[in-house]
N, C-alpha and C positions, 0 to 999 in steps of 0.2 A: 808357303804352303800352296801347292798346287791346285786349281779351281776343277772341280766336276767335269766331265764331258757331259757335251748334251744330250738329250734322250732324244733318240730318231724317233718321229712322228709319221707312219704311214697313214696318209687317207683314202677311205676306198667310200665313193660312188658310186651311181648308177641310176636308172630310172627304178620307179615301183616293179619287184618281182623279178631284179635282172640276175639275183643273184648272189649276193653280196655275202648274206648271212650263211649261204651253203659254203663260201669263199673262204672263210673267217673258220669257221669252224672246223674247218679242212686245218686252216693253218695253225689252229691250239691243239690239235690231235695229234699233230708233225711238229712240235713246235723246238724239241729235240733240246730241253733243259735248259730254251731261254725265257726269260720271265716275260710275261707281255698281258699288258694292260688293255679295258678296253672303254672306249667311249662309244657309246651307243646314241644316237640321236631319231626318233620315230615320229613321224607326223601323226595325231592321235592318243589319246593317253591312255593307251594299253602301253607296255614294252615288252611284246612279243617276241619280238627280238633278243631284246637281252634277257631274257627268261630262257627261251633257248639256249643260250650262248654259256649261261651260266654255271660254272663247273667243269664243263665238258674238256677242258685242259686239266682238269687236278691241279698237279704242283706248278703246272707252269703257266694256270691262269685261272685264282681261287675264284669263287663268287665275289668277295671283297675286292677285286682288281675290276668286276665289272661294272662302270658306273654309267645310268640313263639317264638322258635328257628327254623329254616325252612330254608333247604338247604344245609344242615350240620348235622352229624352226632352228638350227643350229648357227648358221649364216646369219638371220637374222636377231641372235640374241646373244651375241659373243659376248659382249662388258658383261651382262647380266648373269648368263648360267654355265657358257661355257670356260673361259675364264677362270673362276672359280673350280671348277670344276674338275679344269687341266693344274692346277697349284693343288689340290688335295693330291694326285697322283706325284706330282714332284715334289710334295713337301714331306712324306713319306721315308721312315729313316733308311729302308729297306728301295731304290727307288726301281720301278721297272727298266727293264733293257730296251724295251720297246712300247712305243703306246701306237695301239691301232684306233683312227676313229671312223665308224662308220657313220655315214651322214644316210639322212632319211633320202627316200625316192624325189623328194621335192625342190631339194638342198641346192645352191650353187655354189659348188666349192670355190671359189676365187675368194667370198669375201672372208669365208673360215681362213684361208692360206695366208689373206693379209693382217690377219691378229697375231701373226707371227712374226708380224715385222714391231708391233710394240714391242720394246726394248726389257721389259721385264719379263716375257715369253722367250724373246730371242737367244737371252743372255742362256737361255737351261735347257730350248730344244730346237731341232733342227728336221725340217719336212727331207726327212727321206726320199717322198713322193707320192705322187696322187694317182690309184688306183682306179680305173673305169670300167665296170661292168657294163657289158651292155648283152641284152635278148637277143642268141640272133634269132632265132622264129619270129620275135616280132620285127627285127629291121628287117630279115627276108618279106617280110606282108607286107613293109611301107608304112608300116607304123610311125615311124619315126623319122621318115625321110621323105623331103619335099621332091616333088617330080614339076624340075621348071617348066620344062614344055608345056603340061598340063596345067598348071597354074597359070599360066598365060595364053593358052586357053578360052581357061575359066576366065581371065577375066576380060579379054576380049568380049567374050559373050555376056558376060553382068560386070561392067567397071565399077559397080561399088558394092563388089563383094569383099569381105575381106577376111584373109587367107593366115592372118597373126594364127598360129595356133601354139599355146603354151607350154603341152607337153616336146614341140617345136623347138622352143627356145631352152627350157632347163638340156635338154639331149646336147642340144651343138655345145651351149656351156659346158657341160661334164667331159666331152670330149677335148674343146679346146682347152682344158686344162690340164689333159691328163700326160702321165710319164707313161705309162702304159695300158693300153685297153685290153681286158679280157672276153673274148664272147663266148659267151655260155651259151649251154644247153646245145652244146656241136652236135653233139649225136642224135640231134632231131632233125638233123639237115644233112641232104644227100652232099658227095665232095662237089658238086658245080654250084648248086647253093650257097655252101660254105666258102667256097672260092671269090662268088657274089658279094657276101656279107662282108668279110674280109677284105674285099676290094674298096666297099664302099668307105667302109669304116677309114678306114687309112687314108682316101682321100679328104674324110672330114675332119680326121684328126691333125695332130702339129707334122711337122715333116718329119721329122725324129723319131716317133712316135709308130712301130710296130703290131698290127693287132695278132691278140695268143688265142688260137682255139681253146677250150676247155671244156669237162663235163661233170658234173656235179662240184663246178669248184678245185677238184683236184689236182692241184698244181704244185709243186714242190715251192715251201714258204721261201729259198731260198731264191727261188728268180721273184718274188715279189718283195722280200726286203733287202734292204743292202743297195739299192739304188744309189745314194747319196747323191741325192740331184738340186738338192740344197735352195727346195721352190722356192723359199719367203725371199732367196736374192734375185728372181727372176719371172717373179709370177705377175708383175707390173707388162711382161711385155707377154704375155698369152694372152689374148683376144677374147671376149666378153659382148655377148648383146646386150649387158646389162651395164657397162659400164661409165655410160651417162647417167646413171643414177645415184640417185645421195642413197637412197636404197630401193629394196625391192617388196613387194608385197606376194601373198600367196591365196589374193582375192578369188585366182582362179579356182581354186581347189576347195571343195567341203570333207569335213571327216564326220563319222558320228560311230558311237559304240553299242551293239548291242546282245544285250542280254537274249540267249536262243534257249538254255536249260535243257538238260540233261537229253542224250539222245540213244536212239536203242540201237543205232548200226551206223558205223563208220561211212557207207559207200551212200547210202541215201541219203545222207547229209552233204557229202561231196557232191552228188547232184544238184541238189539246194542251191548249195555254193556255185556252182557253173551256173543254173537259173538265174542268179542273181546277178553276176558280173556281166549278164547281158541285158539290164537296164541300162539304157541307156546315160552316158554318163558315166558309169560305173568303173572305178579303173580298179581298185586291188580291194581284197578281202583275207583277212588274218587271224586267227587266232584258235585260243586252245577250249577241247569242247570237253566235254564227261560225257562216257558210253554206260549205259547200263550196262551193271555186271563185267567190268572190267576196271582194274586196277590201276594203268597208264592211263594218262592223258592223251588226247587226239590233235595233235597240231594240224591245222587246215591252213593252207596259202593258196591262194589264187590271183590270176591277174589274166584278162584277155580270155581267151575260151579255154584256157588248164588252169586243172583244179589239182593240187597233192594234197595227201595226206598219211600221216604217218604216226604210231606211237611212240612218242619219245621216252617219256621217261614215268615212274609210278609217281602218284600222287604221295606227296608226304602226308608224315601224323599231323593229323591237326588243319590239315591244310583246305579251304575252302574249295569245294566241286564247282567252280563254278564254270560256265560256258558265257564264252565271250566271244563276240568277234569285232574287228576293227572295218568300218568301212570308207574307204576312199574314192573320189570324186571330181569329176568336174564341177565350178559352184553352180548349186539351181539341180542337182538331180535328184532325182524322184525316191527319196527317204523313205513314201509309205509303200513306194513300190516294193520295193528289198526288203520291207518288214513284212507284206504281205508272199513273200515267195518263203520265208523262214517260219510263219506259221500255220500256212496252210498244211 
């Protein structure tokens, strides 16, 4: 009797806000009658994300295909939740043709790629390849990329500054791992801009390794699956800041959740939300609100100084109005600030 093939496993990354979930959802809506699963992982215990996500394929990716991780770092809780997690999806008599996982904005995909290589993962699936979103609006600001001349500089003039910056570190990881980078949100950037962004990207990325404009995600699922780039044989040689570590921590980052209750207009709320992610500290803000007098739900996301918002889908029978949002952080940021910008 002939053994199973393995289920190709794409991972898609990125920073907080670069994109991912608009990425995903593009690719269940195109998904063109193949079945595909999903792993959702959020820093936070909302799963805004997969609530989103949920349905929006129909037949070729029920709610029951999408499974969250929330609260928990992916990378760092593979034996525990992920694992398990990934064997409900294969043990399945029905099994998917593809599983996508998205990992949260904080995630370092290297140590997710090397649970692949245990031998009871390896024998059933196989990393197609690892997916990198990346902002360009915020790599065109410098968000995320260090300017050596300046930095030395800086520390010419204070030699005991120090210049570690974390959300530093997860970026060049998600790059140095990826098979391909996607930069989103093109169409906020003029062509010498994007020519800029592009440029950069590719020299931090593998040599191999081309960046794709995109906008709103929309990219034909076909140049993003089918890769077979067969990471878990070769993900020991992509390069890692982290890889003198037995592991890593996410000491830098705080999240907290909160309750905002029912709001009477979409656009002054979205203000709120921009208010807010200019505490300092503040990196991304998430989640779904109740409007007076309206039937759909309000998804709000924000990250940097844009805010969207948008109504997705009616609230079901039975189903609780609640308004929540997720908020993300540098650790040590100012919690009552951001409570006090949402009840004023």
């Amino acid at each position: 009797m002939s053994l199973p093939s393995k289920v190709p496993v794409t991972v898609i990354t990125g920073f907080l806000g670069a994109g991912k979930t608009s990425l995903i959802r593009h690719m269940l809506e195109n998904a063109n009658g193949r079945k595909l699963a999903l792993i959702i992982n959020e820093f936070g215990d909302l799963g805004i994300d997969g609530d989103i996500l949920k349905g929006c394929g129909d037949e070729t990716c029920s709610e029951d295909d999408v499974l969250e991780l929330t609260n928990g770092c992916i990378c760092c809780t593979v034996a525990d939740d992920f694992i398990p997690t990934l064997e409900t999806l294969l043990d399945r008599d029905e099994r998917p043709d593809h599983i996508i996982i998205e990992t949260s904005g904080l995630a370092l995909p290297k140590p997710l790629i090397k649970a692949f290589q245990w031998p009871e993962v390896r024998s059933r699936t196989t990393v197609d390849g690892v997916i990198t979103v990346v902002d360009g609006p915020a790599v065109k600001s410098g968000l995320f990329a260090d300017d050596p001349e300046l930095i030395k500089k800086q520390r010419e003039a204070d030699p005991t500054l120090d210049h570690e910056n974390p959300l530093e570190e997860v970026f060049g990881d998600q790059l140095a791992c990826a098979d391909m980078v996607i930069v989103s949100k093109s169409d906020m950037l003029d062509q010498a801009e994007l020519d800029s962004v592009l440029n950069l990207v590719n020299k931090a990325a593998r040599t191999s390794v081309e960046a794709i404009p995109a906008v709103h995600g929309r990219l034909d699922p076909g140049i993003i699956l089918g890769l077979n780039a067969a990471v878990e044989d070769d993900v020991d040689a992509r390069p890692s800041c982290h890889d003198d570590e037995e592991e890593h921590e996410h000491d830098d980052f705080d999240t907290f959740t909160l309750d905002v209750g029912a709001q009477s207009e979409p656009a002054g709320f979205a203000e709120k939300a921009k208010q807010a992610l200019g505490v300092e500290g503040v990196l991304r803000i998430k989640g779904v609100i109740a409007i007076d007098g309206k039937p759909a739900r309000l998804i709000v996301q924000g990250v940097g100084t844009r805010v969207e918002h948008y109504f997705d889908r009616p609230w079901r029978d039975g189903e609780t109005r609640a308004s929540q949002l997720v908020v993300i952080g540098l650790q040590g940021f100012d919690r009552a600030a951001v409570e006090a910008v949402f009840e004023a």
